[in-house]
N, C-alpha and C positions, 0 to 999 in steps of 0.2 A: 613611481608609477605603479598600479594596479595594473596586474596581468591575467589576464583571461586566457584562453586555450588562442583564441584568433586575434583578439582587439587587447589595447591597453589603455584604462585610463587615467591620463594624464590632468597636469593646471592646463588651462586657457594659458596658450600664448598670443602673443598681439597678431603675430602672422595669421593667424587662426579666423580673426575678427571679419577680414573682408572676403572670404572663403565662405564659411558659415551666415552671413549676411545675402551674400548672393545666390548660395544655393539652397538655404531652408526659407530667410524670412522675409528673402523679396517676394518669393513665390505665394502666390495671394491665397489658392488652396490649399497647400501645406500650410502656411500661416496659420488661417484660418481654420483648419482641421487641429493643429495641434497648439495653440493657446484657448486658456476660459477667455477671449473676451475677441474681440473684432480685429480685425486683421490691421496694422499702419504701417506704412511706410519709415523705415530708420532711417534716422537723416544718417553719414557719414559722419565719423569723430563723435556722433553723443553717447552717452553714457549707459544705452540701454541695456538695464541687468541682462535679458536675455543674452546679452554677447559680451557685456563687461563688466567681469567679477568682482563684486564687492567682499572682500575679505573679511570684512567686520559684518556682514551676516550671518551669525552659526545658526540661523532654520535651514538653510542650504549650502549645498556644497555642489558647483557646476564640475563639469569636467570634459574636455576635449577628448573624444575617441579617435585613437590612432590606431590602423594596421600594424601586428606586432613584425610581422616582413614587411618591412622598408620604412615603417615609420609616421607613412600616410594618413593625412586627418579623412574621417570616414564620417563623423557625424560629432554630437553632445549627450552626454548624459549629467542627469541631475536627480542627486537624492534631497527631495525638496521637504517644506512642511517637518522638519524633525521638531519633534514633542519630548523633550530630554527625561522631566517627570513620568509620562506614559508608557516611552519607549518606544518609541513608531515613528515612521515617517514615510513618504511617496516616491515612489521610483519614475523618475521619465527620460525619453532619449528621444533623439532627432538624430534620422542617421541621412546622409547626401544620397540624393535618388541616385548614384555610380554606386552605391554599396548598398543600396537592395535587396535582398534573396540571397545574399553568401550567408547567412547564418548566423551575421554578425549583432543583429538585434537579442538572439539567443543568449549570447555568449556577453554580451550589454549586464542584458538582468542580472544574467550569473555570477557576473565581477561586482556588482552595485548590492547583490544581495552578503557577497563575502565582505564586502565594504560595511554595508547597514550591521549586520548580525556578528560579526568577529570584530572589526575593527573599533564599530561606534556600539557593541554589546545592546544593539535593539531587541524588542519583544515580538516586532510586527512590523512586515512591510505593505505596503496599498498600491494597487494599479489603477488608477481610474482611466478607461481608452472608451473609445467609438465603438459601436459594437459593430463594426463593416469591417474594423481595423483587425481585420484576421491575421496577421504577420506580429500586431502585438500581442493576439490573444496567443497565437500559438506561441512566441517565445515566452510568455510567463507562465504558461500551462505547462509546456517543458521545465519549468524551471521550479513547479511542485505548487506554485500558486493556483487557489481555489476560485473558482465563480462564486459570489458570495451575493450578488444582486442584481439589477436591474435597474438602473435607474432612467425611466422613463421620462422621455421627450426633456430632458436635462439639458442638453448642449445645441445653443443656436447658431449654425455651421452654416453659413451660403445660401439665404435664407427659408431656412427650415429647418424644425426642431428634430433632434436626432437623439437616440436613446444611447446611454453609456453603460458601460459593464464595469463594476465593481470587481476586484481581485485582491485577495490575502493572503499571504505565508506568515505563518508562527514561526520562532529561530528554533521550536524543540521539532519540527514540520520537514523544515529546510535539507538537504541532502545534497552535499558541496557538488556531488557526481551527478545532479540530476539534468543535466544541461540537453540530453537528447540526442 
């Protein structure tokens, strides 16, 4: 397990699957706010990556967030898109609306970028969020990542086009302590 100051990321356990089903991606706005594409309904028992780990993928690497007191599943995180040749790859999480505003999104980044930058020796991590998504912006802004763009009327959320904000941290940028 990857330990952070609050959260740890842990593999996907199967207990995990119908927890994280129910409370990120039945929910049609969450769904919908946090994948590129239209929101669907998950049958029970299929295979959908979002919730069931394909081990023979290395562009991604999911991970279950647990509470480091008590052990509690809190949300997912996922260092996706890795580019082995470039050295980069994209950070994202989905934390359960019970763990909201504890700080736990902060402390996400902060283990996903010791993860990217020490573990997998990257060059460059990417945020791409909603630019309304102020709880994402602020934990990767705490976390030394730059605003690098603006990508206008980009993401079609609920129908209407909604502008995305681009984010980057360099590994020579990065500051293990910078969590906030």
């Amino acid at each position: 397990m990857l330990k952070g100051s609050k959260v740890g990321l842990r593999a996907r356990h199967e207990d995990d699957i119908p927890v994280l089903r129910a409370e990120l991606y039945d929910d049609v706005v969450n769904g919908s706010r946090a994948e590129g594409g239209p929101w669907r309904p998950i049958t029970p028992g299929s295979k959908d990556p979002r919730l069931v780990v394909d081990d023979t993928n290395q562009g991604s690497v999911p991970f279950s967030v647990v509470e480091l007191a008590g052990g509690t599943l809190v949300g997912t995180a996922t260092l996706w898109g890795i580019d082995n040749h470039n050295r980069c790859a994209h950070i994202g999480l989905g934390l359960l609306p019970s763990a909201r505003g504890k700080g736990y999104g902060t402390d996400v980044v902060a283990t996903l970028c010791h993860y990217g930058f020490v573990v997998r020796g990257l060059q460059r991590l990417q945020i791409e969020t909603l630019s309304d998504n102020h709880a994402m912006l602020r934990s990767a802004e705490r976390n030394g990542f730059v605003r690098e763009g603006v990508l206008r009327s980009s993401a079609w959320v609920l129908g209407e086009f909604m502008d995305e904000v681009l984010l980057g941290l360099l590994a020579q940028d990065w500051k293990p302590d910078s969590k906030g």
